[in-house]
py3Dmol code that shows the C-alpha trace and the ligand (Angstrom):
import py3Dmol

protein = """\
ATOM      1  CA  UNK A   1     -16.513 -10.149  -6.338  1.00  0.00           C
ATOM      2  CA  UNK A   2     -13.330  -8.980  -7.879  1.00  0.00           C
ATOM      3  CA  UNK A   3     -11.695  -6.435  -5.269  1.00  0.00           C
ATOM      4  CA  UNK A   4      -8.604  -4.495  -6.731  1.00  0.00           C
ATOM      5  CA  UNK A   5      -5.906  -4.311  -3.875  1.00  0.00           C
ATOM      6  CA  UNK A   6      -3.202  -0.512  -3.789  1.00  0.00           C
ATOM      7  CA  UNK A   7      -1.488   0.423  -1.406  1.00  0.00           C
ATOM      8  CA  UNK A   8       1.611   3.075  -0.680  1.00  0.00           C
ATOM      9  CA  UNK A   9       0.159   5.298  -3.577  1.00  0.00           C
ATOM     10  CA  UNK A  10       2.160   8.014  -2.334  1.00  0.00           C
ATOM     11  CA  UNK A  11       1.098  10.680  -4.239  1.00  0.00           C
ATOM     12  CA  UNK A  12       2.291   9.286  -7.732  1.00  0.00           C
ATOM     13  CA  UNK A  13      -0.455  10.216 -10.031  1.00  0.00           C
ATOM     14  CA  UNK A  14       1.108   8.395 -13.075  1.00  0.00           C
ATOM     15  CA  UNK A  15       1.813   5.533 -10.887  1.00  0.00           C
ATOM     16  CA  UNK A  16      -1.775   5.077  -9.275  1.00  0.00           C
ATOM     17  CA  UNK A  17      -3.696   5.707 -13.084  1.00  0.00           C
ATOM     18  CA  UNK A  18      -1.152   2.937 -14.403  1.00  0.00           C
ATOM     19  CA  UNK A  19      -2.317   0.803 -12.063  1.00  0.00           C
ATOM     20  CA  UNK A  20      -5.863   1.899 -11.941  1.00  0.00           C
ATOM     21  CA  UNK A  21      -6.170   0.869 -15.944  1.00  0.00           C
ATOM     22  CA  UNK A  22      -4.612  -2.634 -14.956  1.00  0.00           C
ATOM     23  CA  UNK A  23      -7.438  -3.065 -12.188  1.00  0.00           C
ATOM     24  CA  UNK A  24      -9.945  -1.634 -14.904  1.00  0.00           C
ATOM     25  CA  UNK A  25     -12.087  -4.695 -14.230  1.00  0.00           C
ATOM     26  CA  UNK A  26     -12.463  -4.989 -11.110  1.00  0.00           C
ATOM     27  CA  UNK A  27     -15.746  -4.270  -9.375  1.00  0.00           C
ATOM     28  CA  UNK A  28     -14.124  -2.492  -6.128  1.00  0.00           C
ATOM     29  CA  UNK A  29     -11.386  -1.352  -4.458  1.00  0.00           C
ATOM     30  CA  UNK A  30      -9.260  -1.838  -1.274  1.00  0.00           C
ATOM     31  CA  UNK A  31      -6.871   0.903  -0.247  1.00  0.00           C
ATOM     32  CA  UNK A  32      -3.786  -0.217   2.622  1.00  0.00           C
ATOM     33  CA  UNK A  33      -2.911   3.360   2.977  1.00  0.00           C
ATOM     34  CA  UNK A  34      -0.387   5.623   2.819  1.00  0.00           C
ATOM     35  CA  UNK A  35      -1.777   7.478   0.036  1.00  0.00           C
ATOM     36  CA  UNK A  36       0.420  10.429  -0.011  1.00  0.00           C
ATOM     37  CA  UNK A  37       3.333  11.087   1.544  1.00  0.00           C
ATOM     38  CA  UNK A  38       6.911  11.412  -0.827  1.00  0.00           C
ATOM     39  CA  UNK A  39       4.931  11.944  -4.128  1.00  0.00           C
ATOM     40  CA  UNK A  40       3.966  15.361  -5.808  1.00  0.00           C
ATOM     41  CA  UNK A  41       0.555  14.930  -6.431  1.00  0.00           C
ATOM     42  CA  UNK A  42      -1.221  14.175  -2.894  1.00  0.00           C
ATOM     43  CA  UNK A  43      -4.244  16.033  -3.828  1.00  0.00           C
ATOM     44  CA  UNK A  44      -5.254  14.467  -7.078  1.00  0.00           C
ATOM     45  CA  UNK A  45      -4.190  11.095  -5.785  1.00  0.00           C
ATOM     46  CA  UNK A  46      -6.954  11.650  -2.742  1.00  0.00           C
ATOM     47  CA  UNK A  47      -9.195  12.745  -5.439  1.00  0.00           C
ATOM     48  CA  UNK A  48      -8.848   9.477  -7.580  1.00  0.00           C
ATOM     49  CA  UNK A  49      -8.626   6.910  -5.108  1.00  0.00           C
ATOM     50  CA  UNK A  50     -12.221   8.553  -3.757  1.00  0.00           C
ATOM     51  CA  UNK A  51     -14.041   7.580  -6.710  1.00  0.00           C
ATOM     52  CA  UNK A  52     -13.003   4.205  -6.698  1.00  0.00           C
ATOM     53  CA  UNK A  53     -16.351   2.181  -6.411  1.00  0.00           C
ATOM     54  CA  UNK A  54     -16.552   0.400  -3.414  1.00  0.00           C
ATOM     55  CA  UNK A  55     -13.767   1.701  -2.015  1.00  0.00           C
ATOM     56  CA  UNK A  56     -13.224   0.733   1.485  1.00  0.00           C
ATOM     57  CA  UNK A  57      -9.677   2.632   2.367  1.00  0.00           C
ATOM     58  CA  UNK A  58      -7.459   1.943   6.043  1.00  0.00           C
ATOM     59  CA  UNK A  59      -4.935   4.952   6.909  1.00  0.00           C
ATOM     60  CA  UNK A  60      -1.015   4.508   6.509  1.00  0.00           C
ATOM     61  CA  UNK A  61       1.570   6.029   8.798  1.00  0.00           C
ATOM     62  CA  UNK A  62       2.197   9.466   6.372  1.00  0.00           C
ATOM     63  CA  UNK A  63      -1.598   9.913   6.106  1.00  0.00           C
ATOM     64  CA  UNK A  64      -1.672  10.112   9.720  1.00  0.00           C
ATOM     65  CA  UNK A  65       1.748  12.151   9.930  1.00  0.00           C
ATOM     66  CA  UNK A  66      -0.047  14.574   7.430  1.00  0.00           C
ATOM     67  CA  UNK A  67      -2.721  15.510  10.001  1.00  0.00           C
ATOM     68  CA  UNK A  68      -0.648  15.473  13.048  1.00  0.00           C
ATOM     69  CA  UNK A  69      -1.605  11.885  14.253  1.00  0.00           C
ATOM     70  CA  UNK A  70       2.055  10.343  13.519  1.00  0.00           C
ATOM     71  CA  UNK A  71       5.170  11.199  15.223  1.00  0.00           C
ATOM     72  CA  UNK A  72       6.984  12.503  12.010  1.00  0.00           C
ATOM     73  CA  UNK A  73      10.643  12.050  14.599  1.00  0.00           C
ATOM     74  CA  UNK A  74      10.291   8.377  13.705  1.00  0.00           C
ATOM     75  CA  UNK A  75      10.937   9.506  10.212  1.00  0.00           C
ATOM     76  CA  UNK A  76      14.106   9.946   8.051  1.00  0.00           C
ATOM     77  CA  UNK A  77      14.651  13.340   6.762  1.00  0.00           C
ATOM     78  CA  UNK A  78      13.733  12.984   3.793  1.00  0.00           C
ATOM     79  CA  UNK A  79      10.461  11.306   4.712  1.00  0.00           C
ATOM     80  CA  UNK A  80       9.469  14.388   6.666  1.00  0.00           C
ATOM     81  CA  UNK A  81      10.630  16.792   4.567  1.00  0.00           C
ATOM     82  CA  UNK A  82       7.938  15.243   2.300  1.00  0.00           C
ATOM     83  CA  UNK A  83       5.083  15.267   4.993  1.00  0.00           C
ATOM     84  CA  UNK A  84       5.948  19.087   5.635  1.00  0.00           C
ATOM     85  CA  UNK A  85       5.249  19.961   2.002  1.00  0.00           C
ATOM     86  CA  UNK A  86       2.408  17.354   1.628  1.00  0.00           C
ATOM     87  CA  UNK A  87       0.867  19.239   4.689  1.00  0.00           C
ATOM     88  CA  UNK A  88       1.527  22.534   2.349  1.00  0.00           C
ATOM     89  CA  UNK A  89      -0.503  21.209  -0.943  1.00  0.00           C
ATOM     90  CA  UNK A  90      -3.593  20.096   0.754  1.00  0.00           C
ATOM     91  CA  UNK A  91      -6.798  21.739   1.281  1.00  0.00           C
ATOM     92  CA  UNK A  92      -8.249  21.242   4.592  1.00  0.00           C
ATOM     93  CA  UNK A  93     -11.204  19.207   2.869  1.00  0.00           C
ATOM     94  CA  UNK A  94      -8.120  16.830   1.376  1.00  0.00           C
ATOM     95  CA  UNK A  95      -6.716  16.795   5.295  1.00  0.00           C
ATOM     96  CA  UNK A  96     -10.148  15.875   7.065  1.00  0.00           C
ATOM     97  CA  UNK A  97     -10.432  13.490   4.152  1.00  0.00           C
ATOM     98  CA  UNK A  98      -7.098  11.847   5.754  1.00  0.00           C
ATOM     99  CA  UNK A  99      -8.155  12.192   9.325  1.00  0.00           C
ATOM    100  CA  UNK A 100     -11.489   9.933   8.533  1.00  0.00           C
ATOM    101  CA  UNK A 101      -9.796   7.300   7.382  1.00  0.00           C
ATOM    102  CA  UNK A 102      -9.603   3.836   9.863  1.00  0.00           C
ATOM    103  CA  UNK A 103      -6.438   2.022  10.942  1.00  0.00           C
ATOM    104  CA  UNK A 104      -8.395  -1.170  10.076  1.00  0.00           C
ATOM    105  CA  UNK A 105     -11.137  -2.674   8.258  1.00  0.00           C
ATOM    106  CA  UNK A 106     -13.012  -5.983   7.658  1.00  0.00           C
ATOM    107  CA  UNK A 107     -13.811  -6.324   3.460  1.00  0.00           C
ATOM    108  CA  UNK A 108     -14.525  -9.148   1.698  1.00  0.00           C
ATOM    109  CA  UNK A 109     -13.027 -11.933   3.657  1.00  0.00           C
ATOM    110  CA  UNK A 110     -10.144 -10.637   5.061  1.00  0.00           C
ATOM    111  CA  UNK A 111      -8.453  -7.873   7.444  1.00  0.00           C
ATOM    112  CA  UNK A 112      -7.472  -4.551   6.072  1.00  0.00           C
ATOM    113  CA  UNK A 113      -4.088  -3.331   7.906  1.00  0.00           C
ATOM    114  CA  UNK A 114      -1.567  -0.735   6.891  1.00  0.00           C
ATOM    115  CA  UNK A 115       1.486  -2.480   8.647  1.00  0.00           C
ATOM    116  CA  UNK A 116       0.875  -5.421  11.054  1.00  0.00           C
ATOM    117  CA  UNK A 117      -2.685  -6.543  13.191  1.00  0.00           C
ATOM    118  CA  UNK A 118      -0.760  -5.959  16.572  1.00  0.00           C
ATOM    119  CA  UNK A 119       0.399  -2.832  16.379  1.00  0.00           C
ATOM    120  CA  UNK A 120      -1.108  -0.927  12.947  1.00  0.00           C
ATOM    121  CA  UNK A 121       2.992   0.856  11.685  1.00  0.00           C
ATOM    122  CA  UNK A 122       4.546  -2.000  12.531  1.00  0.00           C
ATOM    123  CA  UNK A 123       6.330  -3.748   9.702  1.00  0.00           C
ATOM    124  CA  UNK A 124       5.927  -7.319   8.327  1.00  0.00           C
ATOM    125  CA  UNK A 125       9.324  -7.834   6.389  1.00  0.00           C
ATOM    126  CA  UNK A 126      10.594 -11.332   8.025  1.00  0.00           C
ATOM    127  CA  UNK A 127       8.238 -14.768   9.163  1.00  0.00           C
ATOM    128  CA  UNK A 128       8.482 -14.026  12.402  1.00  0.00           C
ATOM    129  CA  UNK A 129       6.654 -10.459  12.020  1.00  0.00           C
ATOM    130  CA  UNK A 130       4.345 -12.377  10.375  1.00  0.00           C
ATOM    131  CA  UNK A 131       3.452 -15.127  12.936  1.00  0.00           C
ATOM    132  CA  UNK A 132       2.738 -12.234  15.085  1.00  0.00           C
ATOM    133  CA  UNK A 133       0.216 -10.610  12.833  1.00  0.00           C
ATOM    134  CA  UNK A 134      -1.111 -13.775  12.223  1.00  0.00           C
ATOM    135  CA  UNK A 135      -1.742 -14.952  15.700  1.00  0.00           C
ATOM    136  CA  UNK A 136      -3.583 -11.710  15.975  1.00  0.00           C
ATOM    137  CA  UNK A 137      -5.835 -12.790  12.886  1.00  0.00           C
ATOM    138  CA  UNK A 138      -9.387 -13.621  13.473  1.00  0.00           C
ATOM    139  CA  UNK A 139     -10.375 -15.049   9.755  1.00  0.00           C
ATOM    140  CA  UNK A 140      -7.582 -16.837   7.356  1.00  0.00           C
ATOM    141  CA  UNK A 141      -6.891 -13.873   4.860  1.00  0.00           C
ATOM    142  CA  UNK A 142      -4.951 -10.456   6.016  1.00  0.00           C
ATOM    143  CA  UNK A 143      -3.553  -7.661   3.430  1.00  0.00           C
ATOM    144  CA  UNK A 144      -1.119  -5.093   4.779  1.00  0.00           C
ATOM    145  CA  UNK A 145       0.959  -2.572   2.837  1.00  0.00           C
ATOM    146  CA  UNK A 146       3.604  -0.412   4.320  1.00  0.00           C
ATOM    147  CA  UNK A 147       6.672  -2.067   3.451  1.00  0.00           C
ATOM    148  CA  UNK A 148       6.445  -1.834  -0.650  1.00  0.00           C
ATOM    149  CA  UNK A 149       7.264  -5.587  -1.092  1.00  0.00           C
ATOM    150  CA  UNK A 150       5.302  -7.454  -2.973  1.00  0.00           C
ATOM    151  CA  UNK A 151       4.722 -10.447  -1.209  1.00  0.00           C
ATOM    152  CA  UNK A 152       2.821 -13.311   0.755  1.00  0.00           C
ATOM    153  CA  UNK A 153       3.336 -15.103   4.154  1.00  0.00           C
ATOM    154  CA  UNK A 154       1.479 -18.278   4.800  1.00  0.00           C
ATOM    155  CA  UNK A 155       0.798 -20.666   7.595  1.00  0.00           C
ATOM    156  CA  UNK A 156      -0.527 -23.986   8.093  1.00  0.00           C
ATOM    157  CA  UNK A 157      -2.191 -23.645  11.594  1.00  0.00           C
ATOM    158  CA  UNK A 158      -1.690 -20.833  14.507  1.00  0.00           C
ATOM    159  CA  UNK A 159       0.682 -22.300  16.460  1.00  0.00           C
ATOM    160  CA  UNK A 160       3.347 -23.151  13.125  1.00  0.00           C
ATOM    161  CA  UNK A 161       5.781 -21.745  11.511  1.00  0.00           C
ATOM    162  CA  UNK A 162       5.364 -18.843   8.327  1.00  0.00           C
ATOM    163  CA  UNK A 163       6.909 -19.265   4.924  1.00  0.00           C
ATOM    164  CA  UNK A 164       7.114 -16.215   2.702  1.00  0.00           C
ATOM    165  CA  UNK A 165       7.308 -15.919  -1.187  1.00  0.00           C
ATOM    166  CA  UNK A 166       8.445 -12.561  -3.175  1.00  0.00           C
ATOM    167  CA  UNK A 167       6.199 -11.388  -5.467  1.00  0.00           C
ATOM    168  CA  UNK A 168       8.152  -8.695  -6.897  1.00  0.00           C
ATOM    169  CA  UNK A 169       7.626  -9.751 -10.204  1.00  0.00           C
ATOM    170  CA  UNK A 170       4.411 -10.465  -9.841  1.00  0.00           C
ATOM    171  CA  UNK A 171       2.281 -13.573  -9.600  1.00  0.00           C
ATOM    172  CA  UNK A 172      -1.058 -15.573  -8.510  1.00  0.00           C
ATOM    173  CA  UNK A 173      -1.753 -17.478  -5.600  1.00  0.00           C
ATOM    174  CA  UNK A 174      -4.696 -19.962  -5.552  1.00  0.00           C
ATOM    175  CA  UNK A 175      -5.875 -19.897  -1.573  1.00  0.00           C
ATOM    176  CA  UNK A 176      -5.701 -23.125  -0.094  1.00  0.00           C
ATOM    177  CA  UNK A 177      -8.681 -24.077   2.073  1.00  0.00           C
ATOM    178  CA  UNK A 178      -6.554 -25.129   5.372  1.00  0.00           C
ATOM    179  CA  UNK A 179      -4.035 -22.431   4.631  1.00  0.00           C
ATOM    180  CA  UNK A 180      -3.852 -18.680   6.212  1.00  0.00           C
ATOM    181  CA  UNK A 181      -2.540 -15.960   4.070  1.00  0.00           C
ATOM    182  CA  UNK A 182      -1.107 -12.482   4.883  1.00  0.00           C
ATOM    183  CA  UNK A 183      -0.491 -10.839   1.337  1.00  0.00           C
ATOM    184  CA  UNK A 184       1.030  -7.443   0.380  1.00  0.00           C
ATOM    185  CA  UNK A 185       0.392  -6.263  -3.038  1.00  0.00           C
ATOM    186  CA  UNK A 186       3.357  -3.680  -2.985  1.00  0.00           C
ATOM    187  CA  UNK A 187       3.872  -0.229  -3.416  1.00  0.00           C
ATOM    188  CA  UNK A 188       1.778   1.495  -6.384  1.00  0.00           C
ATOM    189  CA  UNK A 189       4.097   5.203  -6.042  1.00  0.00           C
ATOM    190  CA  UNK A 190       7.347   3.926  -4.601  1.00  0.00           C
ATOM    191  CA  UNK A 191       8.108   0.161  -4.682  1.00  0.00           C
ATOM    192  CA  UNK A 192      11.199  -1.216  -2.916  1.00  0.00           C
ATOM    193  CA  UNK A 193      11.752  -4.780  -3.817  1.00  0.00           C
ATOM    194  CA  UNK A 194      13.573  -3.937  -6.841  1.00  0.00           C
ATOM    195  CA  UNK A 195      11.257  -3.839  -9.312  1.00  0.00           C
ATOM    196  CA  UNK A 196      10.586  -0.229  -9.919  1.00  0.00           C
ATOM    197  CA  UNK A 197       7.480  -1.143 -11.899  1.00  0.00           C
ATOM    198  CA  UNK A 198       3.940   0.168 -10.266  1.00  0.00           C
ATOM    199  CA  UNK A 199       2.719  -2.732  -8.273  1.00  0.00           C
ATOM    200  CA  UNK A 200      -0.974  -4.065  -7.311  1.00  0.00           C
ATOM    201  CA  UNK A 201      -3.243  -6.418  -6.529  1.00  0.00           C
ATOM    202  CA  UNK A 202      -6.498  -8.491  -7.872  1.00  0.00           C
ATOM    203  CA  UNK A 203      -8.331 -10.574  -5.292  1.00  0.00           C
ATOM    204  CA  UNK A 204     -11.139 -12.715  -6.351  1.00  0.00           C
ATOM    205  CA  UNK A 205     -13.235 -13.645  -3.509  1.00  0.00           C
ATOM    206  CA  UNK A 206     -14.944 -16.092  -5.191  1.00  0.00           C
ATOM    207  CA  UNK A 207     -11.944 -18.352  -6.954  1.00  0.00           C
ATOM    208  CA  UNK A 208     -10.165 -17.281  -4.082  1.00  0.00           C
ATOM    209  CA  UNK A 209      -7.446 -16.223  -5.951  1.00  0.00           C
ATOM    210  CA  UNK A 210      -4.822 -13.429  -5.656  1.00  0.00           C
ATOM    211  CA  UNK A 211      -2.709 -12.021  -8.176  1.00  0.00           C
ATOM    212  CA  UNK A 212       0.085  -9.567  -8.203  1.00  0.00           C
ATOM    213  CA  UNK A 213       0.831  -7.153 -11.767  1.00  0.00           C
ATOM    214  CA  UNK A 214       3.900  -5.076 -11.809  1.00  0.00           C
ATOM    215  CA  UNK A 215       2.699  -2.209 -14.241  1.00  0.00           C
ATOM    216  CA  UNK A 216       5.669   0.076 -15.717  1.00  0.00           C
ATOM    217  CA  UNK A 217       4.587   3.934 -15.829  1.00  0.00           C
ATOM    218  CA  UNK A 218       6.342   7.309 -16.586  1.00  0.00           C
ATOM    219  CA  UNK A 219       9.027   7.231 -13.974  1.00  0.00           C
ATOM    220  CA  UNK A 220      10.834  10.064 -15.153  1.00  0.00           C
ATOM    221  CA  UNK A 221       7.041  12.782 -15.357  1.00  0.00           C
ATOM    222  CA  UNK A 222       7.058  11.360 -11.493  1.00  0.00           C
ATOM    223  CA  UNK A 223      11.006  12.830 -11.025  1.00  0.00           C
ATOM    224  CA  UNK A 224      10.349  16.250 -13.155  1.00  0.00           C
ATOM    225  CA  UNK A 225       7.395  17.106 -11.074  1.00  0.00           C
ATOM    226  CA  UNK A 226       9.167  16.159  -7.964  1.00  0.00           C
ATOM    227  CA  UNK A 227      12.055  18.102  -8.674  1.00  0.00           C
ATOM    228  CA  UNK A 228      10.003  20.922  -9.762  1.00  0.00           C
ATOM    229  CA  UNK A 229       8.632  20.971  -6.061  1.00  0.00           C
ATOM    230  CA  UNK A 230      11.800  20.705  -4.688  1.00  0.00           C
ATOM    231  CA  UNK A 231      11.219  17.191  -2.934  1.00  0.00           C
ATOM    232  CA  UNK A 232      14.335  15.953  -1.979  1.00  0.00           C
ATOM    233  CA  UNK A 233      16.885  14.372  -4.617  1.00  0.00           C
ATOM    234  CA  UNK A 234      16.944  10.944  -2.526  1.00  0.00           C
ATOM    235  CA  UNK A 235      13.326  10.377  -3.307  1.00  0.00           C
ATOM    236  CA  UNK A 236      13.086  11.549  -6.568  1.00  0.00           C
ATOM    237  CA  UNK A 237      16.331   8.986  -7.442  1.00  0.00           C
ATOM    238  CA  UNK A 238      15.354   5.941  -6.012  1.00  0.00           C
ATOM    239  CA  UNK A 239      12.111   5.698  -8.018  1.00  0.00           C
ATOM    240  CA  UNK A 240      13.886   4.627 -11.117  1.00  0.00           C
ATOM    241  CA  UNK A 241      15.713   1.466  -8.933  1.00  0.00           C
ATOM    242  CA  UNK A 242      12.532   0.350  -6.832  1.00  0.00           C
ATOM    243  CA  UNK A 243      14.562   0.859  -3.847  1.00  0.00           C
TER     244      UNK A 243
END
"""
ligand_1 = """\
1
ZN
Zn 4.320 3.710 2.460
"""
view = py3Dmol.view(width=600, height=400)
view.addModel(protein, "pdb")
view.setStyle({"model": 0}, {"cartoon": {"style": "trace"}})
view.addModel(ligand_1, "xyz")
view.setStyle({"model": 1}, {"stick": {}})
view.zoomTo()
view.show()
């Protein structure tokens, strides 16, 4: 089976159909949340990623800020400005849609996680995060999102050390039998590892083989729409820098 892997769609239409033409092969779909939240098109974004086939999709921390489930004063100000008018633009059908969704999931092989197995918003950005996520593994494979890094943490056994490697320019990694893996395909609507290209994931389960693509889209339709709403000028900017 040939799962395609998004995550941190954040309501970037042209970013999530740039990506969803990359994954045009693949036979089904894993979604690490956060599927609106910053972006201007929350509602057709839902609408898309619903008809994925397959689709087995885990909540991020704006989906769950969107319906009141998140405490938006962990936020910046920009962040919640964002959740206020994503809150705004959605029907309730689009909200309840939000609500249903899990804070983890078993697919294929591996753990479905927003931000880290031990606590679901926490963030995986150094090796030591990641020994504590993996400790908390129960198989050898984990993907997360939240973060927008393309990336992958490995270890040799549970008591070991992690070692990381970027992905922000994409990549594949063949699975190693006697390895575990916690991989993050990056951001599809607002990547941050300086690559402001789109980025996803491909995960055969059978080759046991990921892959990371970095897919450039219209940047600048994202910015006009989001300045058209009125979405504040710090989000709308740091699209172009992946930042
Ligand atoms: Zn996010």
């Amino acid at each position: 089976m040939v799962y395609g892997l998004i995550s941190d769609i954040h309501g970037s239409l042209e970013a999530l159909e740039a990506v969803l033409a990359e994954l045009k092969d693949c036979d089904t779909f894993l979604c690490l949340g956060d599927v609106v939240g910053y972006g201007p098109d929350p509602e057709a974004c839902i609408d898309r990623v619903r008809e994925l086939p397959g689709l087995v999709c885990i909540a991020g921390n704006h989906d769950l800020a969107v319906v009141n489930r998140f405490d938006v004063t962990s936020f910046n100000d920009y962040a919640r400005e964002a959740v206020f008018w994503t809150q705004r633009q959605l029907s309730s059908e689009h909200i309840s849609y939000l609500d249903s969704l899990p804070l983890r999931a078993r697919a294929a092989d591996a753990e479905l996680v927003h931000g880290s197995l031990p606590n679901e918003m926490d963030y995986i950005t150094t090796t030591w995060e990641a020994i504590s996520c993996f400790e908390a593994m129960a198989g050898s494979l984990c993907f997360v999102g939240h973060t927008h890094v393309a990336e992958y943490y490995w270890q040799r056994d549970r008591s070991g050390v992690a070692e990381q490697q970027a992905l922000s320019s994409g990549g594949a990694v063949s699975l190693a039998d006697d390895l575990r893996y916690i991989v993050n395909p990056g951001g599809v609507g607002q990547p941050r590892d300086g690559n402001p290209a789109a980025s996803c994931g491909i995960y055969d389960s059978e080759s046991r083989a990921v892959e990371v693509r970095r897919v450039v889209y219209d940047v600048e339709s994202v910015q006009a729409k989001m300045r058209e709403a009125k979405l504040p000028e710090y989000l709308i900017k740091r699209l172009a820098v992946g930042r």
